[in-house]
MARBA-3410 file (N, C-alpha, C, O; in Angstrom, 1 decimal):
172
50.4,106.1,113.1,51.4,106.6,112.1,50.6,107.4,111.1,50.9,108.5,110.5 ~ 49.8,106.8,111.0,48.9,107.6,109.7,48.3,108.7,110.3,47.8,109.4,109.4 ~ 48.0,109.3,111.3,47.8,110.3,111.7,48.1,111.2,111.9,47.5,112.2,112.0 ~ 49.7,110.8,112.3,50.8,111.6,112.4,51.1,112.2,111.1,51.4,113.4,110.8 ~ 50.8,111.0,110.1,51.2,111.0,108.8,50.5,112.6,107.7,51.0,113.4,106.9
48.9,112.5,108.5,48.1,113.4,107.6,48.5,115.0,108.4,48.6,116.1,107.8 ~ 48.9,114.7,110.1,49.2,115.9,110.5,50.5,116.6,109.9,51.2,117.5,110.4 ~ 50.7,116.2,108.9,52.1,117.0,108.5,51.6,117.0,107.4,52.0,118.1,106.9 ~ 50.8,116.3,106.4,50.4,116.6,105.1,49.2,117.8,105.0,48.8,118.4,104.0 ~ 48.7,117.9,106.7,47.8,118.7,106.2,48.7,120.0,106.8,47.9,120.9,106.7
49.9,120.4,107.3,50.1,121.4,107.4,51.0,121.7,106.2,51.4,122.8,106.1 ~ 51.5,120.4,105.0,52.2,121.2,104.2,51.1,121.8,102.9,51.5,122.4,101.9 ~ 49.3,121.5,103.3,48.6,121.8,102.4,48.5,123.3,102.5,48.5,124.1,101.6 ~ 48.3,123.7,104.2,48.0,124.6,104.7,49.2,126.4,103.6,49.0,127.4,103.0 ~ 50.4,125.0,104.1,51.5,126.2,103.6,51.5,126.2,101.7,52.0,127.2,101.1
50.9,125.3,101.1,50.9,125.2,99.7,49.6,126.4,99.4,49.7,127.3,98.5 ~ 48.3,126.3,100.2,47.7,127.5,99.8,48.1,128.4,100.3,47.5,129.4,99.9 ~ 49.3,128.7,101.4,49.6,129.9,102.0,50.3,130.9,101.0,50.2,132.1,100.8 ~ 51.3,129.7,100.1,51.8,130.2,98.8,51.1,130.3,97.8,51.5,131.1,96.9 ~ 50.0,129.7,97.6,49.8,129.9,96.0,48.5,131.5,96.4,48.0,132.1,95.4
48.1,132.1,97.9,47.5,133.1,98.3,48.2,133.8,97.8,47.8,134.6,97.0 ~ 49.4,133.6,98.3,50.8,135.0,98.0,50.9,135.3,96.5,50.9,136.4,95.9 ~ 50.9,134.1,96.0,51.2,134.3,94.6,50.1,134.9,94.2,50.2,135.8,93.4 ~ 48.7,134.6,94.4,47.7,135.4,93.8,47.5,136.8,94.6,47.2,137.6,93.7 ~ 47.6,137.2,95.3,48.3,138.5,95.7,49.1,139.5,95.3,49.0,140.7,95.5
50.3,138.6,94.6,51.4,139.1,93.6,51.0,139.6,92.4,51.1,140.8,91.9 ~ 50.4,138.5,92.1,49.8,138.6,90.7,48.4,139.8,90.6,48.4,140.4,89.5 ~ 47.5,140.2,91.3,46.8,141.1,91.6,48.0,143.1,92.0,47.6,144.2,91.7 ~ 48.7,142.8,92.5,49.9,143.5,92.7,50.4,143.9,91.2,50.0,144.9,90.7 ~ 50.9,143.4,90.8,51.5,143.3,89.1,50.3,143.8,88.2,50.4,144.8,87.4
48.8,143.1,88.3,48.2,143.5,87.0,47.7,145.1,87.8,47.1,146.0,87.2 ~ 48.0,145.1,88.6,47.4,146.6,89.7,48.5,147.8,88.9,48.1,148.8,88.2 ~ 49.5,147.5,89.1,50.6,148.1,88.7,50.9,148.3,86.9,51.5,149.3,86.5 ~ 50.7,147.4,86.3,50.7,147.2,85.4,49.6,148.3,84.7,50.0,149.2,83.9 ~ 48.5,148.1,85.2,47.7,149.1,84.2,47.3,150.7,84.4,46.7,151.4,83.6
47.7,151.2,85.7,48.2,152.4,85.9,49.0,152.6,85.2,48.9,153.6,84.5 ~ 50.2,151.7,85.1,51.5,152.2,84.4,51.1,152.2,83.0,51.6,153.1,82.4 ~ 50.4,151.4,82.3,49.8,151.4,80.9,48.8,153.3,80.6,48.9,154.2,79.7 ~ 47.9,153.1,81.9,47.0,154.6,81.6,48.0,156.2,81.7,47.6,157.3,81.4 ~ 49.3,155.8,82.3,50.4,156.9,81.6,51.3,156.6,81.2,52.5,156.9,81.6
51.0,156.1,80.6,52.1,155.4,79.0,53.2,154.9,79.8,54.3,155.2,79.3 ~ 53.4,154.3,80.6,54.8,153.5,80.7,54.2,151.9,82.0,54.2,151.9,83.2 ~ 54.0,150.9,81.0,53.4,149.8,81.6,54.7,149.3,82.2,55.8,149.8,81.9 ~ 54.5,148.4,83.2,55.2,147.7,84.1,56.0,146.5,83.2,55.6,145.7,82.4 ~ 57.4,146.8,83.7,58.1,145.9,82.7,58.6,144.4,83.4,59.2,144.2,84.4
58.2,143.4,82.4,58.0,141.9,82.6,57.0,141.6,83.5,57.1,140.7,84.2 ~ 55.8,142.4,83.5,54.4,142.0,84.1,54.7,140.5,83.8,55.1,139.6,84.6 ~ 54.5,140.6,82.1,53.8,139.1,81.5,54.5,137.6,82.4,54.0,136.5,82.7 ~ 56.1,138.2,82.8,56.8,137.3,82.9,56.5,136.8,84.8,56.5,135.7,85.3 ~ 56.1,138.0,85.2,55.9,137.8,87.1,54.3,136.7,86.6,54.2,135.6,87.0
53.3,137.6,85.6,51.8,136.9,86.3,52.3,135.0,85.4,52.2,133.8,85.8 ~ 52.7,135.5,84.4,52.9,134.0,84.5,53.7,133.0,85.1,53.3,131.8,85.1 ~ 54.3,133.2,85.5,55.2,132.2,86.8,54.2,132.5,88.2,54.1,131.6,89.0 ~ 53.6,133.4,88.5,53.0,133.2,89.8,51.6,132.5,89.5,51.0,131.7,90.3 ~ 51.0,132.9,88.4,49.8,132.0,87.8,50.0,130.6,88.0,49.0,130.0,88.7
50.9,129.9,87.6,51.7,128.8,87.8,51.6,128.4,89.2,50.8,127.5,89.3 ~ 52.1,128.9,90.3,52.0,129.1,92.0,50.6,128.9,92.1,50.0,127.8,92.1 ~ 49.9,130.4,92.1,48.4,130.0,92.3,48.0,128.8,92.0,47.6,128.1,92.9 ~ 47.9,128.5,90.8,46.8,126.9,90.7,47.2,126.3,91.3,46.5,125.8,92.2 ~ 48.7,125.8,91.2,48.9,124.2,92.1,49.0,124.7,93.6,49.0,123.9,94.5
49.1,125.9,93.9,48.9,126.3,95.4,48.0,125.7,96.2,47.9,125.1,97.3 ~ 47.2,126.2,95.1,45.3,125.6,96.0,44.8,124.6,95.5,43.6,124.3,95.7 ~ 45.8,124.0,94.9,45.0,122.3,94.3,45.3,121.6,95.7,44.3,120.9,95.8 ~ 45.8,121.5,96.4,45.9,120.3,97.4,44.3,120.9,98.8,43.4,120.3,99.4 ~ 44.6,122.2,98.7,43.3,122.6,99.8,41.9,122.4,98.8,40.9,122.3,99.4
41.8,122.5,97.8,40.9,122.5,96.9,40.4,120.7,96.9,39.2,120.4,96.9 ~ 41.4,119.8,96.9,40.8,118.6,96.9,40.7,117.9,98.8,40.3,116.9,99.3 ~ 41.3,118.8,99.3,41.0,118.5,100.5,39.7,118.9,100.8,39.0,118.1,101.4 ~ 39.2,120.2,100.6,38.0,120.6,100.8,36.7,119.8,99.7,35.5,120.0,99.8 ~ 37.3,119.1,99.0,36.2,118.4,98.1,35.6,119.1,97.1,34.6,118.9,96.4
36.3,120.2,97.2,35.8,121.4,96.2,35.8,121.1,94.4,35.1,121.6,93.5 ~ 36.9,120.2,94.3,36.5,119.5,92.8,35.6,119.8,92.1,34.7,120.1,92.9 ~ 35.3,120.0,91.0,34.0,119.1,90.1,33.4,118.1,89.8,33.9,117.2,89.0 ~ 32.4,118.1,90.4,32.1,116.3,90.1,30.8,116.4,89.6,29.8,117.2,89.7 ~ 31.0,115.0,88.9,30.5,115.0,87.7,29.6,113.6,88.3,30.3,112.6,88.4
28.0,113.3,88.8,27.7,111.8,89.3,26.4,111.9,88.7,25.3,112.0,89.2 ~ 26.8,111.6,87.4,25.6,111.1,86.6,25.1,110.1,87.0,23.9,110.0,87.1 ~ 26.2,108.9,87.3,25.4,107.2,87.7,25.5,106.8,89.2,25.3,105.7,89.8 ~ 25.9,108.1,89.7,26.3,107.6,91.2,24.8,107.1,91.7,24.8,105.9,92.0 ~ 23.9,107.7,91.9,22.5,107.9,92.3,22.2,106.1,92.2,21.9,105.4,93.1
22.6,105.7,90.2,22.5,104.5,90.8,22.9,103.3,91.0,22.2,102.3,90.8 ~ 24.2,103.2,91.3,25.2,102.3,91.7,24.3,102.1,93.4,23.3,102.6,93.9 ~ 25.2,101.4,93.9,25.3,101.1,95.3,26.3,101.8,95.7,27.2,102.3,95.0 ~ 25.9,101.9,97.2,26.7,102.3,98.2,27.8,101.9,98.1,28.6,102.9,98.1 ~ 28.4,100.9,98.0,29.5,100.1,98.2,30.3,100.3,96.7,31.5,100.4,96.7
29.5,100.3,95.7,30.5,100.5,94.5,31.0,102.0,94.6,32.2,102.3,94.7 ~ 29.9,103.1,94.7,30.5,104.8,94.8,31.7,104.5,95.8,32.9,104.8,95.4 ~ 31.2,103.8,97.3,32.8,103.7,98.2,34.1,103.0,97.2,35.3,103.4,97.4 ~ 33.8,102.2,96.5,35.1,102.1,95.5,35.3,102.8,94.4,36.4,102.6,93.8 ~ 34.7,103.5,94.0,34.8,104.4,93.1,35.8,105.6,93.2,36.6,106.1,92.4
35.4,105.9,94.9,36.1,107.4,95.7,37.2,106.9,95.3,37.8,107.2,94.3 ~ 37.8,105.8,96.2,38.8,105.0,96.5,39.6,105.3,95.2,40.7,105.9,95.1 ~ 38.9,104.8,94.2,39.9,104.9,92.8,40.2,105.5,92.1,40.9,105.4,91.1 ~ 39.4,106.8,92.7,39.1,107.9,91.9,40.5,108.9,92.8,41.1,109.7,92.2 ~ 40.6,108.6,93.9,41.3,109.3,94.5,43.3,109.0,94.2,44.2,109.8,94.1
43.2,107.4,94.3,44.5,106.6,93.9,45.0,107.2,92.1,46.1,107.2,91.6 ~ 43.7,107.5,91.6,44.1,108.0,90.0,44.4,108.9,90.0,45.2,109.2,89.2 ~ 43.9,110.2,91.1,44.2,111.4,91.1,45.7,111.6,91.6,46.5,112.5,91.1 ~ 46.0,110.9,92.4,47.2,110.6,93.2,48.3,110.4,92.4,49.3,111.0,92.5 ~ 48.1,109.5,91.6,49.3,109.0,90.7,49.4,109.9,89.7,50.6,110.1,89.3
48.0,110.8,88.7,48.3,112.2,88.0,49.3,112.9,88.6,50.4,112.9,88.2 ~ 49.0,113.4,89.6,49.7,114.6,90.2,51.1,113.9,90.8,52.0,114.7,90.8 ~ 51.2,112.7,91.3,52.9,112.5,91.8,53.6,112.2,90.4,54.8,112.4,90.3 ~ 52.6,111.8,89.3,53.8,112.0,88.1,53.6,113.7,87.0,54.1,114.1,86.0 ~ 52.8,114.3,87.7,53.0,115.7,87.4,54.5,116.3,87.8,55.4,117.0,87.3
54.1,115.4,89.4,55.3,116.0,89.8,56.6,115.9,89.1,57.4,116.8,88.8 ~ 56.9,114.4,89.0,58.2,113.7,88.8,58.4,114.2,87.8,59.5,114.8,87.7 ~ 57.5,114.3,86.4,57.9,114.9,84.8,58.4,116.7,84.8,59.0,117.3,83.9 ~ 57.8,117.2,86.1,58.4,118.6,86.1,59.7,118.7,86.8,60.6,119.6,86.6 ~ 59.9,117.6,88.0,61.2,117.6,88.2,62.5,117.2,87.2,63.6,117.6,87.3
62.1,116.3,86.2,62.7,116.3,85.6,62.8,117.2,84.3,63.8,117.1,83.6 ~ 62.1,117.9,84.0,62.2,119.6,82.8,62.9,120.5,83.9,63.8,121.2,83.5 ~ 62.5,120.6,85.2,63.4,121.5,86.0,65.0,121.2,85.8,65.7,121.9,85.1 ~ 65.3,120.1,86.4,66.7,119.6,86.1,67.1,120.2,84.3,68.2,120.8,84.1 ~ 66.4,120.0,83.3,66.9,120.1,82.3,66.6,121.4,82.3,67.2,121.6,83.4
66.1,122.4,82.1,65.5,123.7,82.5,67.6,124.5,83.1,68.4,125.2,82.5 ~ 67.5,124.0,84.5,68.6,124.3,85.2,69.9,124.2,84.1,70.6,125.1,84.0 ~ 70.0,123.0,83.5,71.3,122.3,83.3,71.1,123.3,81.6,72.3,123.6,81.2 ~ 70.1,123.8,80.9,70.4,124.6,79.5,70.2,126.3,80.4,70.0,127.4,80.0 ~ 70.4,125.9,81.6,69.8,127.5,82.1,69.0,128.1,81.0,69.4,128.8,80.1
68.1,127.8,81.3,66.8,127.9,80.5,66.0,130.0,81.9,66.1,130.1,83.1 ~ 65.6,130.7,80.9,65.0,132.1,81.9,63.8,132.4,81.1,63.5,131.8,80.0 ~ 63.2,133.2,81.5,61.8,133.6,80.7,62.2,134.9,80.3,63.1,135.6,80.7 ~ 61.2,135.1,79.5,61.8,136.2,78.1,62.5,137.3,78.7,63.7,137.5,78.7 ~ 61.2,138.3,79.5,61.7,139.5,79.8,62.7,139.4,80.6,63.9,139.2,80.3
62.1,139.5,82.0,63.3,139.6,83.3,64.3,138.3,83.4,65.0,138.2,84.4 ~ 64.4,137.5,82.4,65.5,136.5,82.7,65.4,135.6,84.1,66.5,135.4,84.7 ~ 64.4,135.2,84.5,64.0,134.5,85.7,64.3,133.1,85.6,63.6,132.4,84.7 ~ 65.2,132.5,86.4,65.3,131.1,86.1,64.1,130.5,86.0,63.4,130.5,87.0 ~ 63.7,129.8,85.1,62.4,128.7,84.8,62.7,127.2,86.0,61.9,126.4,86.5
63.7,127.2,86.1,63.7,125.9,86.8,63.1,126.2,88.7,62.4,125.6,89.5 ~ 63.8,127.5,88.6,62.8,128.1,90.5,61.5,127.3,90.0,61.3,126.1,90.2 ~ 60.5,128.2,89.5,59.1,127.8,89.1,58.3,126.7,89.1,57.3,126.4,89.8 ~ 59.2,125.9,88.0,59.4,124.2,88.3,59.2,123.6,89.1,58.2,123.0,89.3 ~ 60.3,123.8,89.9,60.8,123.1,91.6,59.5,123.2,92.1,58.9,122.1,92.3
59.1,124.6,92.3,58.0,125.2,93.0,56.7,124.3,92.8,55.9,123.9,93.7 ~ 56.5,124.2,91.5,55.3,123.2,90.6,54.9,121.8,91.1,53.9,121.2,91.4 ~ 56.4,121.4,91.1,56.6,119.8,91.6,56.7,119.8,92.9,57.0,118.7,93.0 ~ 56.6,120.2,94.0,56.4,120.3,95.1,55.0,120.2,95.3,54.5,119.4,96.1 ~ 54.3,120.9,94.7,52.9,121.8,95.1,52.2,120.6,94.1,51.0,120.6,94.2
52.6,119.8,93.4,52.1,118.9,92.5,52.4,117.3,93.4,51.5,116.4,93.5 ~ 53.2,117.4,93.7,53.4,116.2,94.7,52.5,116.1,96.1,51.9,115.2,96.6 ~ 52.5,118.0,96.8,52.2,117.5,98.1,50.3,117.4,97.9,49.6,116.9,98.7 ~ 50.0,117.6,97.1,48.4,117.2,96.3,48.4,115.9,96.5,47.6,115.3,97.2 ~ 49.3,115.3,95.8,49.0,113.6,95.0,49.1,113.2,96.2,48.1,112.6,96.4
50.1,113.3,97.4,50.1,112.7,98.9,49.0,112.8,99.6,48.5,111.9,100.5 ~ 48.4,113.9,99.1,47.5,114.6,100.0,46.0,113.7,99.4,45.2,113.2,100.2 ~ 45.8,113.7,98.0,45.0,112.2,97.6,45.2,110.9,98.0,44.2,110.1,98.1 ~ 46.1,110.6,98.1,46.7,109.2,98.2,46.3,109.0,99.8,45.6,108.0,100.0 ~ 46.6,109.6,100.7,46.0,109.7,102.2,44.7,109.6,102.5,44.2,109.2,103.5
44.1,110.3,101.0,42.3,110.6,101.6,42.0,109.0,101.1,41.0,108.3,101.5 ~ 42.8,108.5,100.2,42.4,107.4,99.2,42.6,106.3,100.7,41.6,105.6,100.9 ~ 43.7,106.0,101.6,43.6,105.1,102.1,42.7,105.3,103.4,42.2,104.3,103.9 ~ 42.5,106.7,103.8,41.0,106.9,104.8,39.9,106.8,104.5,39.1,106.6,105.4 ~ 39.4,106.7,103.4,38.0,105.9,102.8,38.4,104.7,103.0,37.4,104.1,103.3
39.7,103.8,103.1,39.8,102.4,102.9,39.6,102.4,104.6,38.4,102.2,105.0 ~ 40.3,102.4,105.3,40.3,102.2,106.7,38.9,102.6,107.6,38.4,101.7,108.4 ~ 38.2,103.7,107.4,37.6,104.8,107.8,36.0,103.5,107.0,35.3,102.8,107.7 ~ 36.0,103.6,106.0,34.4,103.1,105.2,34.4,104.2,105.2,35.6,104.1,105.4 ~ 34.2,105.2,105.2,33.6,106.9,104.8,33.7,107.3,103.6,34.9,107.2,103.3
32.8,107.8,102.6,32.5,108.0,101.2,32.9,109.6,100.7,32.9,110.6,101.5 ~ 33.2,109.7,99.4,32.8,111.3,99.6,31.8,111.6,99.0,31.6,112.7,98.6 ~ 31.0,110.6,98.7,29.9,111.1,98.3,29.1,112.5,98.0,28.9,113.0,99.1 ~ 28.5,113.5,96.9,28.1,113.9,97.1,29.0,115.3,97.8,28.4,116.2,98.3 ~ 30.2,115.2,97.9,30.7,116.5,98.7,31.0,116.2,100.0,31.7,117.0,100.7
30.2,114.8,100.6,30.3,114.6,101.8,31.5,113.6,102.1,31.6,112.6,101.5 ~ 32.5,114.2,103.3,33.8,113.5,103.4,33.5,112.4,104.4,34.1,111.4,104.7 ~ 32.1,113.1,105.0,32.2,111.8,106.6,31.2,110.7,106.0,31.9,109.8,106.4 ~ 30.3,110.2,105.5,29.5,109.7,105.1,29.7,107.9,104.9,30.2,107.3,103.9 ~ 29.1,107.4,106.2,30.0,105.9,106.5,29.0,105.5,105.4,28.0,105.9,104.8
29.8,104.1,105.3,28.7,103.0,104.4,27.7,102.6,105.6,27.7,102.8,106.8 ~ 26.7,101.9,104.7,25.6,101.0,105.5,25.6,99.9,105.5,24.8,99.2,106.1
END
């Protein structure tokens, strides 16, 4: 089950960077357009309003492939000298913490979406519903936290560390 489990989490990671590509694509699109139209005087109207809602896309796009690839920042000032066995609980907790940030990233933006929708809440220029964006957020915010929460119970089952960047790295 759990394999089945990751085979579907790792294709909704796949499609979460497929989107937040697009959106940085968009957003290179817009400031492309944007400043041509600035250098003869007539700039692109609601740039601000496209790069920021797809800026939004981009990051949580590539947070779930970003922590799948271990690409993080890490920070292992004392790893060097704990034991083996504590860093393997460390990942573990480090990953379960990560997991529960982002599934209640998610949950607190589903709920401003909802309220967002219900004051039809739009962004300045183009009047773009704020609650789309939202939605979009908490999806891409949730399928991350799953997507930790899975690596968190494959260190448990697995013994394998991330030590250091490294995902396969059994205990001794």
């Amino acid at each position: 089950m759990l394999k089945s489990l990751r085979a579907v989490t790792d294709r909704l990671i796949g499609l979460s960077a497929l989107i937040g590509t697009l959106a940085l694509l968009f957003v290179v699109g817009v400031v492309l357009f944007d400043v041509i139209g600035r250098a003869f005087g007539s700039p692109l109207y609601g740039s601000l309003d496209m790069t920021t809602m797809a800026f939004v896309i981009t990051v949580f796009g590539g947070m779930a492939l970003c922590d799948k690839r271990g690409a993080h920042i890490n920070v292992d000032l004392f790893e060097r000298f704990l034991p083996q066995r504590m860093n393997h609980l460390l990942d573990i907790l480090i990953d379960i913490l990560g997991a529960a940030i982002f599934l209640a990233i998610g949950y607190a933006v589903i709920r401003a979406a909802g309220l967002s929708a219900m004051l039809n809440l739009r962004t300045n220029l183009l009047g773009l519903p704020t609650a789309w964006f939202q939605y979009a957020l908490a999806a891409l915010a949730i399928v991350t936290g799953i997507a930790m929460l899975l690596r968190a119970i494959d260190f448990i089952i697995s013994g394998r560390s991330a030590a250091h960047g490294q995902h396969a790295r059994p205990l001794e």
